[in-house]
N, C-alpha and C positions, 0 to 999 in steps of 0.2 A: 504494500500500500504506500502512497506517495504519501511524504512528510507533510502537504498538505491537505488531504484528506486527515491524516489522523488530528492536525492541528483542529482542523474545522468540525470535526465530530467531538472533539474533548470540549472547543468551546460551547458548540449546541449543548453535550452533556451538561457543565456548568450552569448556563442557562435555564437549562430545565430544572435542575436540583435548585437554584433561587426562586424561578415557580412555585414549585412545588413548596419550600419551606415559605411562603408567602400564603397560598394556599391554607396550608396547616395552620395559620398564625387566624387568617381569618374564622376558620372555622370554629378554631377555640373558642374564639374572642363571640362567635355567634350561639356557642355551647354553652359558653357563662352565663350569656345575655339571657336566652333562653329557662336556662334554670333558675334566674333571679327573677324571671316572670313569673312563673310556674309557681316559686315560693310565696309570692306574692298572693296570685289567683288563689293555690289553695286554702287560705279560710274563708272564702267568698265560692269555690265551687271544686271542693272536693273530689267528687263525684269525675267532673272532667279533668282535673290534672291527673288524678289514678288512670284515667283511660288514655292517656297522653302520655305518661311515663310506663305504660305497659304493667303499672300493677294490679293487680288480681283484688278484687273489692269483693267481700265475702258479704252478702245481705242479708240477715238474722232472718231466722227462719221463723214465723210468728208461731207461737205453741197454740195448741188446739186444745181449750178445754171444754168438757162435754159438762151437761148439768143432769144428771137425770141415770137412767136406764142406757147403755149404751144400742141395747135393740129400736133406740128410738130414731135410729139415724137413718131407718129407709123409708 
């Protein structure tokens, strides 16, 4: 390979690796952002930041009580 092909591909590499850590820098910075909303939201809409955060919302299962003869249920 000619000396200036490998020049011109180390520079694109370089290039792209400043991208990319430019990229990554953004993304944090919109990850943070993100979850300092979320903390926010959640004690005004619990319910949607657990659906938002992927966690698992277990809804109390109401207890069933009977008053009487339990034969009276049909």
């Amino acid at each position: 390979m000619s000396q200036t092909i490998i020049r011109s591909l180390k520079s694109q590499n370089a290039f792209l690796q400043r991208e990319i850590e430019s990229h990554s820098r953004a993304i944090d910075s919109l990850s943070q952002q993100l979850a300092d909303a979320l903390n926010r939201l959640k004690q005004y809409e619990p319910e949607f930041v657990a659906a938002v955060a992927g966690e698992e919302r277990r809804e109390q299962t109401p207890a069933v009580v009977t008053d009487g003869d339990p034969t009276d249920a049909d």
